[in-house]
Residue frames as qw, qx, qy, qz and C-alpha x, y, z in Angstrom:
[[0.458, -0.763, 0.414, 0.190, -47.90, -42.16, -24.76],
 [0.507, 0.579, -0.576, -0.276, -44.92, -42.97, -26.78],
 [0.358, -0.027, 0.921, -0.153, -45.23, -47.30, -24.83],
 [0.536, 0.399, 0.500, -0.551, -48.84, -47.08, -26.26],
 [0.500, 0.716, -0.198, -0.445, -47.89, -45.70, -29.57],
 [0.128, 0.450, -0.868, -0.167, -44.87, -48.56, -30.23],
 [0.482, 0.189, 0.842, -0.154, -47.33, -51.37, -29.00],
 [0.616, 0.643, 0.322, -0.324, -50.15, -50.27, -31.71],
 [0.418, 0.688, -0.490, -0.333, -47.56, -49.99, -34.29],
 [0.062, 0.359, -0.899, -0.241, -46.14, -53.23, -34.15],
 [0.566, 0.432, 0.641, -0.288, -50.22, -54.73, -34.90],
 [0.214, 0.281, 0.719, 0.599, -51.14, -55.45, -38.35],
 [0.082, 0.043, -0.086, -0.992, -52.79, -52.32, -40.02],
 [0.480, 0.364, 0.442, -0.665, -56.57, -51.74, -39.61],
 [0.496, 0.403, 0.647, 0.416, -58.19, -52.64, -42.75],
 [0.027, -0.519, 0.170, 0.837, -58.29, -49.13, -45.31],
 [0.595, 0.727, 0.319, -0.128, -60.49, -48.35, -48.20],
 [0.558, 0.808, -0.136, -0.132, -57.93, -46.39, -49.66],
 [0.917, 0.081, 0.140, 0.364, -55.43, -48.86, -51.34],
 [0.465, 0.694, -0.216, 0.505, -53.38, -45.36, -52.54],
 [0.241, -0.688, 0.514, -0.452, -52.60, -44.64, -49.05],
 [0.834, -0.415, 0.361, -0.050, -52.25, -48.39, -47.50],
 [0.876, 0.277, 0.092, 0.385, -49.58, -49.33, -50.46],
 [0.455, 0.711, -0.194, 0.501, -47.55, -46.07, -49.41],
 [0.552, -0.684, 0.462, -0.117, -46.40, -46.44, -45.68],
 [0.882, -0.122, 0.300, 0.342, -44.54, -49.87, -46.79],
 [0.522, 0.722, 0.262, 0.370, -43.40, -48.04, -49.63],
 [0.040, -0.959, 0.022, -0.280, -42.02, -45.05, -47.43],
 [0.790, -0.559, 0.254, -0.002, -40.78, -47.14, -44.80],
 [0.881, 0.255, 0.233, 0.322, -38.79, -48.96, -47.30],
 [0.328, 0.829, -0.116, 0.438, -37.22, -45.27, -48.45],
 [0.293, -0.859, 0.333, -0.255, -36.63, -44.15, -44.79],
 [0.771, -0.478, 0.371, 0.198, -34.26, -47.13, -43.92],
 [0.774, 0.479, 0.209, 0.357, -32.92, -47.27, -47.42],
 [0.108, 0.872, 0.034, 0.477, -32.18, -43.80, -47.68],
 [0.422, -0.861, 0.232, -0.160, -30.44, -43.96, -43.79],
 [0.888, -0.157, 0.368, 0.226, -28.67, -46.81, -44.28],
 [0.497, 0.685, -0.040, 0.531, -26.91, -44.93, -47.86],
 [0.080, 0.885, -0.231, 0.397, -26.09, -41.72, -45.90],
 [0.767, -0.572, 0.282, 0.074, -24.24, -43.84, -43.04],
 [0.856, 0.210, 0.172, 0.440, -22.68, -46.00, -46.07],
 [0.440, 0.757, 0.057, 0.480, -21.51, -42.32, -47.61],
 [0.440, -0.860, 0.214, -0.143, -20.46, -40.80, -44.02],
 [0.737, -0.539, 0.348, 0.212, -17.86, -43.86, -43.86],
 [0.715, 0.499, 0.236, 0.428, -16.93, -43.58, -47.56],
 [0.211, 0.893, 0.153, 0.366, -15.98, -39.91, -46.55],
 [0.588, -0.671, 0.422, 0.161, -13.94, -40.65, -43.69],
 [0.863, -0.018, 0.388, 0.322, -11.94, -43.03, -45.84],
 [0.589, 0.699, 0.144, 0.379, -11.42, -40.92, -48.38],
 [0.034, -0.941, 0.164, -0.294, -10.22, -38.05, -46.56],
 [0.571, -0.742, 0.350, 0.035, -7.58, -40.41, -45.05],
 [0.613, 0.545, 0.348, 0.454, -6.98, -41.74, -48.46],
 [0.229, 0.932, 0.073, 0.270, -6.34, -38.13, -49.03],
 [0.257, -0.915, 0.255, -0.178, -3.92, -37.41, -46.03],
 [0.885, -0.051, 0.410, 0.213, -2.36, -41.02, -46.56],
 [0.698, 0.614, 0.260, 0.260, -1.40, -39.61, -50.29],
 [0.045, 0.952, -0.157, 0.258, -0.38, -36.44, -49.10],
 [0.713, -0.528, 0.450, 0.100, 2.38, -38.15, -46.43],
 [0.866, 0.169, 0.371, 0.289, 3.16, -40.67, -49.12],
 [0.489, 0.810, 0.133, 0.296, 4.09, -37.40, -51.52],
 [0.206, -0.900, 0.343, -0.173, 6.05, -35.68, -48.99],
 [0.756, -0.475, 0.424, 0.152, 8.15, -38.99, -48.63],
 [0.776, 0.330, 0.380, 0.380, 8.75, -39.60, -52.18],
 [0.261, 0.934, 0.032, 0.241, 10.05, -35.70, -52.13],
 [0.634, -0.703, 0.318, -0.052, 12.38, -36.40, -49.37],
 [0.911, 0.040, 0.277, 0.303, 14.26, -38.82, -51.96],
 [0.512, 0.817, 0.084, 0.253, 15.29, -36.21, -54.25],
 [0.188, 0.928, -0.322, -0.019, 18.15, -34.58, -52.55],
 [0.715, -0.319, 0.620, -0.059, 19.64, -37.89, -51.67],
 [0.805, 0.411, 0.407, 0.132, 19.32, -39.28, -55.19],
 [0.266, -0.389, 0.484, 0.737, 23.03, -38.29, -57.61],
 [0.320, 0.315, 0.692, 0.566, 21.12, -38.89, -60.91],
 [0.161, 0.098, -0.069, -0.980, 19.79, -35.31, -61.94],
 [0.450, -0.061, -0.517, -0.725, 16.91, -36.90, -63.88],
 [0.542, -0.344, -0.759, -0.110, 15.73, -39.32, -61.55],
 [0.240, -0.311, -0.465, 0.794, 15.71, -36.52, -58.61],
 [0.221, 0.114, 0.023, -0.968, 13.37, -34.32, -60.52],
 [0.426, -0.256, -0.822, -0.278, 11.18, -37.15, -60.92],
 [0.361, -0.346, -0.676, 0.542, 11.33, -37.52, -57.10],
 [0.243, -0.137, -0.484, 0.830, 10.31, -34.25, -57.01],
 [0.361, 0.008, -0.437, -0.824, 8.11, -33.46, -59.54],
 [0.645, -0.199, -0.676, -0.297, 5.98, -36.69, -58.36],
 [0.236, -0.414, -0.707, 0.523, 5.96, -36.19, -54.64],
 [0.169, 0.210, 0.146, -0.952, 4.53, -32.87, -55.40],
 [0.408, -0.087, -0.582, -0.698, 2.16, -34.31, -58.09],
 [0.348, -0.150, -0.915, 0.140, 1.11, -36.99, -54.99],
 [0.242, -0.249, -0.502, 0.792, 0.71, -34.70, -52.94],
 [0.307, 0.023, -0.272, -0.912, -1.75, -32.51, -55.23],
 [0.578, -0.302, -0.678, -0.340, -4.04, -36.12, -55.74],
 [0.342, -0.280, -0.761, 0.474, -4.13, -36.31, -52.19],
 [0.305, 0.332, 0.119, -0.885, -5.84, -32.43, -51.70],
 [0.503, -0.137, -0.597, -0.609, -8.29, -33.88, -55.02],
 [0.498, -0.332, -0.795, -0.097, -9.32, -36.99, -52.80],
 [0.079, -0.269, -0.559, 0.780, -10.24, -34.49, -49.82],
 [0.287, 0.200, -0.118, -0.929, -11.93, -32.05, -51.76],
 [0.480, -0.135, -0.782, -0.374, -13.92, -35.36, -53.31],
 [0.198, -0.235, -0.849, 0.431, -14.70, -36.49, -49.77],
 [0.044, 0.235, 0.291, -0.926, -15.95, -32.99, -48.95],
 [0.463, 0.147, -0.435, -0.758, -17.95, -33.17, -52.43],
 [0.381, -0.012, -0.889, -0.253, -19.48, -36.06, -51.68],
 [0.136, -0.436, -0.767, 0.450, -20.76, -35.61, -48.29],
 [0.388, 0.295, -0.023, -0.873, -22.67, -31.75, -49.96],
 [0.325, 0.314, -0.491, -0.745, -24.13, -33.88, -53.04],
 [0.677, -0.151, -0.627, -0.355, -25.47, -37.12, -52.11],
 [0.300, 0.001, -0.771, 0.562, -24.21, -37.21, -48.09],
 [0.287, 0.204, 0.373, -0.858, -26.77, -34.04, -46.67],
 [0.531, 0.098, -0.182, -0.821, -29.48, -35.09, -49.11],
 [0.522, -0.126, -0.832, -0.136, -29.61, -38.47, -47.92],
 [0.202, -0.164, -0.633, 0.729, -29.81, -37.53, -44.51],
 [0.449, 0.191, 0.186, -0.853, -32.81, -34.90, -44.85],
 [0.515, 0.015, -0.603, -0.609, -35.00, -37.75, -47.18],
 [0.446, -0.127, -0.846, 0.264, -34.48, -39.70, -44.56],
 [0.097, -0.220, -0.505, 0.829, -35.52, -37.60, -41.73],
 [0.516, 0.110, -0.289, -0.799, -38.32, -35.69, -44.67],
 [0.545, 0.024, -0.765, -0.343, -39.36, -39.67, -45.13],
 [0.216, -0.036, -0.771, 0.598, -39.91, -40.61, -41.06],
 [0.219, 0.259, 0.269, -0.901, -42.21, -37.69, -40.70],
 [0.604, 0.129, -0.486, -0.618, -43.97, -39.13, -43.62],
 [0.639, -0.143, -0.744, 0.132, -44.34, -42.81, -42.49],
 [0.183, -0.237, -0.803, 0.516, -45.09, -41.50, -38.84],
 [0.248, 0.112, -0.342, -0.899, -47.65, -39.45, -40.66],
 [0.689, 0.028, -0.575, -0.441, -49.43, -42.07, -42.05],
 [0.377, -0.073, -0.853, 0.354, -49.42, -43.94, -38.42],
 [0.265, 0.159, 0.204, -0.929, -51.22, -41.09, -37.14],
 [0.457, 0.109, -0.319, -0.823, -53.74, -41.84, -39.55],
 [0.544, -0.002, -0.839, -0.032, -53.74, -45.86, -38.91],
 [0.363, -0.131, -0.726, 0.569, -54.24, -44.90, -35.47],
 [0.449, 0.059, -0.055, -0.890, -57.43, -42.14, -35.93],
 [0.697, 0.039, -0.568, -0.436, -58.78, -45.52, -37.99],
 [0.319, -0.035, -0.890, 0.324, -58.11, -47.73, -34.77],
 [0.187, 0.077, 0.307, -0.930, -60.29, -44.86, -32.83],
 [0.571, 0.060, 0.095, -0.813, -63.00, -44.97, -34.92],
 [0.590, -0.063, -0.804, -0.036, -63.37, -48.93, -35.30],
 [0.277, -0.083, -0.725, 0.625, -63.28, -48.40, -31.54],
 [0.334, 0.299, 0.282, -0.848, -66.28, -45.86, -31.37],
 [0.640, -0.027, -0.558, -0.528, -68.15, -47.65, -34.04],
 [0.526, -0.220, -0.821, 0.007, -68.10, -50.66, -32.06],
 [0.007, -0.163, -0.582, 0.797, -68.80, -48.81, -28.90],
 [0.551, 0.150, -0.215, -0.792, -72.27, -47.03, -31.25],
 [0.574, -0.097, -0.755, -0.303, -73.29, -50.76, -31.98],
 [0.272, -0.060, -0.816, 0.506, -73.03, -51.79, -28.28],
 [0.004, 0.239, 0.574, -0.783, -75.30, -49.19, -27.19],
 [0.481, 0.030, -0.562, -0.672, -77.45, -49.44, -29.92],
 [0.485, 0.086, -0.864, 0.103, -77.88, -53.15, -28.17],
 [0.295, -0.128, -0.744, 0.586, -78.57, -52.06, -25.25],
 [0.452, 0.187, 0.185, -0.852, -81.36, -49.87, -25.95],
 [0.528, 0.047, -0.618, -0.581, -82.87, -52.50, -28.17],
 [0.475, -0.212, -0.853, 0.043, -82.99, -54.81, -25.44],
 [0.165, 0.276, 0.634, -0.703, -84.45, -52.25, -22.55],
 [0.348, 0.002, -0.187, -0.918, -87.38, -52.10, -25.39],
 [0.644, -0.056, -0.684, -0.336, -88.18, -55.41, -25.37],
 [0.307, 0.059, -0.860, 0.404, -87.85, -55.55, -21.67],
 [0.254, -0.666, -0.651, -0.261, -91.06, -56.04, -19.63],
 [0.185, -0.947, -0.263, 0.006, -90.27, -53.58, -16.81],
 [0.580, 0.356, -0.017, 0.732, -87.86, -50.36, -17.36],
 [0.317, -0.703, -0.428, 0.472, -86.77, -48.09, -15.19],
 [0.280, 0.953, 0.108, 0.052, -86.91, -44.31, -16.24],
 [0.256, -0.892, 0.302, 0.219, -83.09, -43.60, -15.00],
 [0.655, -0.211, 0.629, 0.362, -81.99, -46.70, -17.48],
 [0.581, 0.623, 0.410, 0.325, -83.42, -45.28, -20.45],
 [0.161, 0.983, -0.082, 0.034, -82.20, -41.89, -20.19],
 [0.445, -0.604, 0.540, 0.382, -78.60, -43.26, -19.08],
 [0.636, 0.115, 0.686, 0.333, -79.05, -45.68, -22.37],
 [0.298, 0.907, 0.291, 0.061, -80.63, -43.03, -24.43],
 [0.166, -0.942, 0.154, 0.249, -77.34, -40.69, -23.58],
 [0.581, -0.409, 0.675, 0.199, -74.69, -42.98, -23.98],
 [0.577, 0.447, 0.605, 0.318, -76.10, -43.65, -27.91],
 [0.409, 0.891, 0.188, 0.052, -76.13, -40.25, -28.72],
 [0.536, -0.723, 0.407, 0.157, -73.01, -39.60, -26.92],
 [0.709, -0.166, 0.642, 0.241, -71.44, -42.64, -29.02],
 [0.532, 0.719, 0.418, 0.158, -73.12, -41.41, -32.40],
 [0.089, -0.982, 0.124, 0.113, -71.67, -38.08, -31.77],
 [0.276, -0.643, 0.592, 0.400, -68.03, -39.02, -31.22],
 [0.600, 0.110, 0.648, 0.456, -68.13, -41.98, -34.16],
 [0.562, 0.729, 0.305, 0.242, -69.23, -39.25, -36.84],
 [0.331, -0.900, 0.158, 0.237, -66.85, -37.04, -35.18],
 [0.506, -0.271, 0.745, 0.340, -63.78, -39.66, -35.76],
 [0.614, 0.571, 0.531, 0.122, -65.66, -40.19, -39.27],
 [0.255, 0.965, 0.007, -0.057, -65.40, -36.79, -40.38],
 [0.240, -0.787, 0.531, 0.204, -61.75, -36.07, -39.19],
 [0.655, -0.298, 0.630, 0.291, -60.65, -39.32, -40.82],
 [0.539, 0.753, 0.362, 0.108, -62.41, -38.57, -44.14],
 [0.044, -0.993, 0.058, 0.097, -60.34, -35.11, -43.56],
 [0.346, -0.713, 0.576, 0.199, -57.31, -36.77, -43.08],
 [0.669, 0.204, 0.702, 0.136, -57.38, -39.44, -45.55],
 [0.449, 0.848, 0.245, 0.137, -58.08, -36.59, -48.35],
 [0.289, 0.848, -0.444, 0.018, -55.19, -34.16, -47.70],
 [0.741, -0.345, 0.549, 0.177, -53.25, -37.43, -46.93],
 [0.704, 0.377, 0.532, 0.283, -53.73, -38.39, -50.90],
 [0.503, 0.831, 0.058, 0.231, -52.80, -35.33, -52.20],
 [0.149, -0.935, 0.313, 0.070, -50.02, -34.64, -50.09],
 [0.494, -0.465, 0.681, 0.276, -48.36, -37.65, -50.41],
 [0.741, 0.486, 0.328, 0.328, -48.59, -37.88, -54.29],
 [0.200, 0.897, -0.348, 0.183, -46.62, -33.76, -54.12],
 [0.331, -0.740, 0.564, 0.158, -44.02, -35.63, -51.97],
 [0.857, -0.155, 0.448, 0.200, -43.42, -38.73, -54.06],
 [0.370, 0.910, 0.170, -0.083, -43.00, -35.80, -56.71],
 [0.273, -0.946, 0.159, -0.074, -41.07, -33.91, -54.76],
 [0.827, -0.367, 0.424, 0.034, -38.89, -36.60, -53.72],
 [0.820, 0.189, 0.382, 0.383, -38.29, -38.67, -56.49],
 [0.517, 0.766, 0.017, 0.383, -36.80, -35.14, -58.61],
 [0.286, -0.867, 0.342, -0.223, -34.79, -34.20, -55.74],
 [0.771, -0.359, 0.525, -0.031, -33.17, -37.46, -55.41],
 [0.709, 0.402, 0.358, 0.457, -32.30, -37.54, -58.89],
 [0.070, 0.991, 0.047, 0.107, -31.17, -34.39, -58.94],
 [0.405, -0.698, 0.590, -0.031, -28.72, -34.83, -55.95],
 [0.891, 0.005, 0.441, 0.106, -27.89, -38.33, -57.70],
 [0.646, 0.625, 0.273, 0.344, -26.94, -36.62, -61.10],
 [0.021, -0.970, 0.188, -0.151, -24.83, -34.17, -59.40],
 [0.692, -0.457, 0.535, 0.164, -22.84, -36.88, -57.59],
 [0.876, 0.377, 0.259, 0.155, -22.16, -38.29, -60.85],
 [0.281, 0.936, -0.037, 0.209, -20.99, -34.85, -62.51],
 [0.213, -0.872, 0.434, -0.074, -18.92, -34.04, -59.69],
 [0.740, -0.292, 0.560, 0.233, -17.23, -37.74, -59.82],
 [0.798, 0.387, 0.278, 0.368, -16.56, -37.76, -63.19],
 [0.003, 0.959, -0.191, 0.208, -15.04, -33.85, -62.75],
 [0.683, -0.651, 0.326, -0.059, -13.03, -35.61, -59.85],
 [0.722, -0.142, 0.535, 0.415, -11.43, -38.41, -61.63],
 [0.802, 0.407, 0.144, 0.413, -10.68, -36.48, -64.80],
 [0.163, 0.903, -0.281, 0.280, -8.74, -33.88, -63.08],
 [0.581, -0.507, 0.613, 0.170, -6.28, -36.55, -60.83],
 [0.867, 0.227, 0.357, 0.263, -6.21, -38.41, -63.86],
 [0.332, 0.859, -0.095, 0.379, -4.67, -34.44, -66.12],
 [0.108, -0.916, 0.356, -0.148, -2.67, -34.05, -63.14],
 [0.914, -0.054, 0.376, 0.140, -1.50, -37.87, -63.13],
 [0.802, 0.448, 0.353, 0.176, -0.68, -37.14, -66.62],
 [0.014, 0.986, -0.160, 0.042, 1.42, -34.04, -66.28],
 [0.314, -0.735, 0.599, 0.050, 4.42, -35.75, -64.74],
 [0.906, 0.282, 0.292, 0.125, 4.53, -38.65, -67.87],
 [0.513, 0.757, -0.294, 0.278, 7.36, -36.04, -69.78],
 [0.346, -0.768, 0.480, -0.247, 9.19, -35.91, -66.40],
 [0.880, -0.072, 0.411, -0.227, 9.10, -39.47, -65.98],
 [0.870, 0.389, 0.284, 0.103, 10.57, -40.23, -69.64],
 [0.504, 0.790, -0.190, 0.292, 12.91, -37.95, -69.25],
 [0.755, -0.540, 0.335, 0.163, 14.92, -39.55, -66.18],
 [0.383, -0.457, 0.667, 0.446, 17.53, -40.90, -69.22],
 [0.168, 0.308, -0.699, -0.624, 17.91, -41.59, -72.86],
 [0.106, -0.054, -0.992, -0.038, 15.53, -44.86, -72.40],
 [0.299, -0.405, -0.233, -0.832, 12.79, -42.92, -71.50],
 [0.405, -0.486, 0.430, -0.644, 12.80, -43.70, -68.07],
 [0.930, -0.126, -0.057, -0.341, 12.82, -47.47, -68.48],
 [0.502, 0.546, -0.585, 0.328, 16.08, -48.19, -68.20],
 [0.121, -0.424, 0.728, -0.525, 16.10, -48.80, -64.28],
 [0.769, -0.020, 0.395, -0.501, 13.07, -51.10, -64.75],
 [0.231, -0.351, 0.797, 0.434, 15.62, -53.16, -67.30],
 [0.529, 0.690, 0.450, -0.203, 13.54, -52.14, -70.45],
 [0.364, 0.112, 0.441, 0.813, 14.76, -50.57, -73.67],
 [0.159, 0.351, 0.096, -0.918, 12.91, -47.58, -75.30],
 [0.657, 0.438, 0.606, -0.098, 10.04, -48.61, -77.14],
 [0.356, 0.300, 0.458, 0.757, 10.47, -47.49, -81.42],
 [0.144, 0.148, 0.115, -0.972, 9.21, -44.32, -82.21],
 [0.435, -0.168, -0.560, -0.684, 6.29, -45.81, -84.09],
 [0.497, -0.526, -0.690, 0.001, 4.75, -47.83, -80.95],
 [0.290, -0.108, -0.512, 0.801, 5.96, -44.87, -78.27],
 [0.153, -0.686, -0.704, 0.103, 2.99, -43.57, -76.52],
 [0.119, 0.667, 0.173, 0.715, 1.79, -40.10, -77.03],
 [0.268, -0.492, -0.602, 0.569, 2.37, -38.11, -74.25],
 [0.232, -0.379, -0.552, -0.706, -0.60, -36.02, -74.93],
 [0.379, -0.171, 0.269, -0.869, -3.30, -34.85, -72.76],
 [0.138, -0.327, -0.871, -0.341, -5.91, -37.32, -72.77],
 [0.006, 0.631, 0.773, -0.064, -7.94, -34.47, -71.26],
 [0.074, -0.028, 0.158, 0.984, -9.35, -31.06, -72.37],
 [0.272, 0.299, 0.408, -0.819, -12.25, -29.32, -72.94],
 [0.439, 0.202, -0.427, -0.764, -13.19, -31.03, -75.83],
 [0.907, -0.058, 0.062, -0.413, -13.34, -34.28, -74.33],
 [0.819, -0.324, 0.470, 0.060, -11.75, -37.25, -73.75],
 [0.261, 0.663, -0.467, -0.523, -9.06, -37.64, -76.49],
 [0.152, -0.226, 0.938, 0.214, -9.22, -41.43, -76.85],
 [0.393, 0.412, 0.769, -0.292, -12.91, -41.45, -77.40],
 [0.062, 0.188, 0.477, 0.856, -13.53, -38.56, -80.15],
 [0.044, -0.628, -0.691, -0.354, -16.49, -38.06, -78.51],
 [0.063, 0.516, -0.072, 0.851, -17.22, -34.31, -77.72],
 [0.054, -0.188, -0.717, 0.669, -17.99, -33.44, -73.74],
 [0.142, -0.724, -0.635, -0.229, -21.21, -32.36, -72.66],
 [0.031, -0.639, 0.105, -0.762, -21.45, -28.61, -71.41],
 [0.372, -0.711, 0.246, -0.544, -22.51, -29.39, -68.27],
 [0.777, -0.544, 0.014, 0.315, -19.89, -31.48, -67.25],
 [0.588, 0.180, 0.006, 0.789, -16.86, -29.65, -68.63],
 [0.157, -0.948, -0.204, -0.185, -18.39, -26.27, -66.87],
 [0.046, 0.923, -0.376, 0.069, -14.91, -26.21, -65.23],
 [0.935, -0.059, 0.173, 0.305, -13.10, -28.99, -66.34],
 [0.560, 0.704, -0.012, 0.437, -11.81, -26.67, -69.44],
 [0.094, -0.898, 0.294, -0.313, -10.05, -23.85, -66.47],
 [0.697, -0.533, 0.478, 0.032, -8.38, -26.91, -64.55],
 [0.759, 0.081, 0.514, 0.390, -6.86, -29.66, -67.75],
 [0.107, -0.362, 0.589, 0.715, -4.58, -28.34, -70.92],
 [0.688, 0.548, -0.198, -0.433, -6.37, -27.75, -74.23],
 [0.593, 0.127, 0.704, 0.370, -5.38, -31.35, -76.62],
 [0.123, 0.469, -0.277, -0.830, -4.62, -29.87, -79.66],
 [0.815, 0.415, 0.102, -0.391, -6.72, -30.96, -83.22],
 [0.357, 0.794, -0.489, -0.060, -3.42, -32.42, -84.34],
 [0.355, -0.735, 0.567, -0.111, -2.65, -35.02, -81.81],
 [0.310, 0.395, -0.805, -0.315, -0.97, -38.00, -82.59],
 [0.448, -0.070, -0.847, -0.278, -2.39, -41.43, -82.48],
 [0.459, -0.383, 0.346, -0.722, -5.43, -40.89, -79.91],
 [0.887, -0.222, -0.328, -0.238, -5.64, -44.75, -79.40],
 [0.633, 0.178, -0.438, 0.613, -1.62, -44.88, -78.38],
 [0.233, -0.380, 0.442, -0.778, -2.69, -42.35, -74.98],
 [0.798, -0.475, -0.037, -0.369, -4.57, -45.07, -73.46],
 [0.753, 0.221, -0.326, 0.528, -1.27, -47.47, -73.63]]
């Protein structure tokens, strides 16, 4: 029963010949709480975001709401240009949320669940081995007990044949429980070297997507960040700094208002993307031309 089954688990395993299969239940165990405890962590990272997201969106729709209120032409198309631009990151940090719970959320959740079945697997087996410790010692007992009706001086005929049954009886089931555990103990070792295979390239897999897609994520809010930087500098002669009681910087220090992304890659770095993350960075961020101007003056 499943009382019976929670008592015997919480005893100290049987003793096991094979050391590959008693060093992989801790080993599993360790995954399956690891591995549940992540996909919770990611479940509440995905709520947040997505209210992050609907927080951004609000926030974008107020900062449009200034614009017809506001007399200064140039600082109204800010307003508007930048509640709309808010309002865009705010749809990115959904769509992230969403991406996050497909790419590392659902595959934490099945390893887990895939990783249980494994680790109550291997109990099964701990508990076959409990059996046949149990029928061994039972085989010895009655072993015993015929040894001593030999030596005894008078035996009755109905005690040997009960004692005589009861050993073969016992023999019987302990090679039974022998066999089957032998059985199980063999495709145990080969199955659970295909799952730690299995596992461990699936979990890097879904790990190395999450990446992809986060670096996809943050360099399109960052291109679409960077869109409204002309808008911004062009509130008034001062390049928009004039209400933050600044002057215009010289033309030689003024920051390039460049892309700093494109399909070649990050322009402050020189160092050329990799195909398979720019797969569709290149259809979402402006081309950076081969021309641009000082590619240290776009971090600034």
């Amino acid at each position: 029963t499943g009382v019976r089954r929670k008592i015997i688990k919480q005893f100290a395993p049987p003793p096991d010949d094979c050391e590959e299969l008693a060093s992989a239940r801790p080993v599993v165990k360790a995954f399956y709480l690891g591995a549940m405890d992540a996909g919770h962590k990611v479940d509440r990272l995905v709520k947040a975001r997505k209210g992050l997201g609907l927080a951004e969106s609000d926030f974008g729709v107020r900062i449009s709401g200034l614009a017809p209120q506001e007399q200064h032409s140039g600082l109204a198309n800010a307003y508007r240009k930048l509640g709309r631009t808010i309002q865009t990151v705010g749809d990115f940090q959904a769509a992230q949320g969403t991406a996050e719970a497909t790419t590392v959320g659902d595959p934490l959740a099945y390893h887990s669940d895939d990783a249980c079945i494994v680790k109550e697997t291997l109990t099964n087996r701990h508990i076959l081995m409990r059996e046949l410790g149990k029928a061994e010692e039972l085989s010895r007992k009655c072993v015993q007990n015929a040894d001593r009706l030999k030596v005894s001086g008078s035996v009755r005929r109905e005690k040997v044949d009960e004692a005589i049954g009861a050993m073969d009886e016992a023999r019987s089931n302990e090679l039974h429980l022998r066999a089957k555990t032998q059985r199980v103990t063999n495709n145990l070792v080969q199955e659970q070297r295909r799952w730690f295979g299995r596992t461990t390239n699936d979990v890097r897999g879904a790990l190395r997507e999450y990446v992809l897609r986060e670096i996809e994520a943050e360099r399109r809010t960052l291109a679409t960040l960077e869109s409204i930087r002309p808008d911004i500098r062009a509130i008034d002669s001062s390049g928009g700094l004039s209400r933050l009681g600044r002057e215009s910087h010289p033309a030689a220090r003024r920051a390039s208002l460049a892309q700093s992304q494109g399909p070649k890659g990050d322009a402050w770095s020189g160092v050329p993307r990799r195909p398979d993350v720019s797969r569709s960075v290149s259809g979402i961020m402006p081309p950076v031309g081969e021309d641009d101007e000082d590619e240290n003056s776009a971090v600034r």
